[in-house]
C-alpha positions as CSV (number, residue, x, y, z in Angstrom):
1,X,21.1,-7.6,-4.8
2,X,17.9,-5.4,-4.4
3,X,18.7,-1.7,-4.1
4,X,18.3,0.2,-0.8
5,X,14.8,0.8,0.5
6,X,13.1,4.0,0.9
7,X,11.7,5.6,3.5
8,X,8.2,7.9,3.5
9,X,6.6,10.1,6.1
10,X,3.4,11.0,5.8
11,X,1.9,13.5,8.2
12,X,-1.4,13.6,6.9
13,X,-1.4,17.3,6.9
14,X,0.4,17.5,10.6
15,X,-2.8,18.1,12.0
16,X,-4.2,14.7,12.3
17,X,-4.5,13.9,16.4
18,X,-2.9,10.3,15.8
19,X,0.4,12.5,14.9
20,X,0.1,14.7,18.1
21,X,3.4,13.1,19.4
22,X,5.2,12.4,16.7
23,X,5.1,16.3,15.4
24,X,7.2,17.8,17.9
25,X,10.4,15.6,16.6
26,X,9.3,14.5,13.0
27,X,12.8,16.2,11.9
28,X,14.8,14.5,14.4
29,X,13.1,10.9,12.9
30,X,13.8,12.2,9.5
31,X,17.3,13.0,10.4
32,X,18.0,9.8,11.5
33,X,16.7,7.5,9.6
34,X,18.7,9.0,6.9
35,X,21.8,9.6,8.8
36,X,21.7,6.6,10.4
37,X,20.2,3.3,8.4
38,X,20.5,1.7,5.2
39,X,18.1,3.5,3.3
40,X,18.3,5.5,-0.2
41,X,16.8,8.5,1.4
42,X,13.8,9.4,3.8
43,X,11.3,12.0,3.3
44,X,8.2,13.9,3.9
45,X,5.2,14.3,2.6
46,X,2.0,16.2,4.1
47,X,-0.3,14.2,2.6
48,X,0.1,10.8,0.0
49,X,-3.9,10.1,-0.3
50,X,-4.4,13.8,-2.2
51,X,-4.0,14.8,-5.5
52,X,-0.3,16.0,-5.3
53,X,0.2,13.1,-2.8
54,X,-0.8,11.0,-5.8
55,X,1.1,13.3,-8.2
56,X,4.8,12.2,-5.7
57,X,4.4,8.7,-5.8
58,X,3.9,8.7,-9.8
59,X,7.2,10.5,-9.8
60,X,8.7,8.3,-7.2
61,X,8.0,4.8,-8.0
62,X,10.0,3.0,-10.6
63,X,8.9,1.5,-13.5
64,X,9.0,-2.2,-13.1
65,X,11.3,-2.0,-10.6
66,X,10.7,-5.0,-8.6
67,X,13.9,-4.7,-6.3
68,X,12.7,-1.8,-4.3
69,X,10.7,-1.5,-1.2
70,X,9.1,1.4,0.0
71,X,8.3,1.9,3.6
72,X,5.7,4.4,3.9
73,X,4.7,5.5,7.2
74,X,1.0,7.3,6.9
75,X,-2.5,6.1,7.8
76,X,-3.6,2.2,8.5
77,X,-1.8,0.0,6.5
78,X,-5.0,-1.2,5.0
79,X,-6.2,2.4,3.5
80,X,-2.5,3.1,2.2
81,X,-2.8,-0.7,0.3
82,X,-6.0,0.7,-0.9
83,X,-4.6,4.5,-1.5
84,X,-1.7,3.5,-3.3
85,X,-2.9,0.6,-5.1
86,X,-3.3,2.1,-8.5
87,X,0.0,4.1,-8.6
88,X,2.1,0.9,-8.0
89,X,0.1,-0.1,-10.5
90,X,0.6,2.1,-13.2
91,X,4.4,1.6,-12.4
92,X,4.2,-2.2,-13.3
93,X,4.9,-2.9,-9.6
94,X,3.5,-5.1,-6.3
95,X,2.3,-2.9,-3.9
96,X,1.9,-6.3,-1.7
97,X,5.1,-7.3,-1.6
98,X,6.8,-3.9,-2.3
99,X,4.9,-1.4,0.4
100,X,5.8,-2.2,3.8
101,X,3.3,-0.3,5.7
102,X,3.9,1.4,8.9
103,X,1.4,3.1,11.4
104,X,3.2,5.5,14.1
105,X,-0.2,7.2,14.7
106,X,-1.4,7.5,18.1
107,X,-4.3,5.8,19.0
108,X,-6.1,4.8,22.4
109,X,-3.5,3.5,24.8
110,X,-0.7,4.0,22.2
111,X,1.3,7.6,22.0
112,X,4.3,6.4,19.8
113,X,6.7,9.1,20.0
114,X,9.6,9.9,17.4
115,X,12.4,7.2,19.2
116,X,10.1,4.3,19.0
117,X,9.1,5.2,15.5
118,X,13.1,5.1,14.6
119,X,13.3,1.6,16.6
120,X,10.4,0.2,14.2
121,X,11.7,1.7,11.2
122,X,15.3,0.4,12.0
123,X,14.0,-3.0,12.6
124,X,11.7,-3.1,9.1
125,X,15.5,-1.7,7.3
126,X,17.2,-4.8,8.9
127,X,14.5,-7.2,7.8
128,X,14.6,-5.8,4.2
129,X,18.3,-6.1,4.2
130,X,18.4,-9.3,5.7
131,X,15.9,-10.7,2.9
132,X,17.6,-9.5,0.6
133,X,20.9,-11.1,1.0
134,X,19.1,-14.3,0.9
């Protein structure tokens, strides 16, 4: 059985615009996710795509550990594939089938608050667990 996903906020430095309405209640979404779904732990970060963002994920990711999926919540899922590329890499891992990228920024029409982040996070912690027992 794969091991319990985990979750990872970035706020890209809390003062990017598309987090404007997620800020507010970013500790209530942290809270809940952990307290409340299947997950190994949920954190934050202030910024992944930076030196010390870099730096985290080294120390995060497991070494060949091809049970685990990270959801990562940060900027479009097609920069964090290309952000994070190397150090799921370096860890012997598939950042393609591994990273499950989320986007609660807030963009045109879209101002995705804290409880419709959880709802999409919730559902992406069913779907892993789901596979999984497969």
């Amino acid at each position: 059985m794969s091991e319990k996903p985990r979750f990872i906020q970035c706020v890209c430095t809390g003062e990017c615009p598309g987090f404007k309405a997620l800020m507010p209640n970013l500790w209530k979404l942290i809270n809940k996710v952990r307290n409340e779904l299947d997950v190994s732990y949920a954190v934050v970060h202030p910024q992944l795509c930076v030196g010390d963002g870099e730096n985290f994920l080294n120390d995060l990711l497991q070494d060949d550990n091809k049970g685990i999926k990270y959801i990562i919540s940060a900027c479009d899922p097609k920069m964090q594939i290309k952000l994070f590329r190397d150090a799921f890499e370096r860890k012997g891992l598939d950042i393609n089938s591994q990273l499950i990228s989320l986007d609660f920024r807030s963009t045109g029409d879209r101002n995705m608050g804290w409880e419709e982040a959880f709802e999409v996070i919730k559902g992406t912690v069913e779907r892993i667990a789901k596979e999984g027992s497969k």
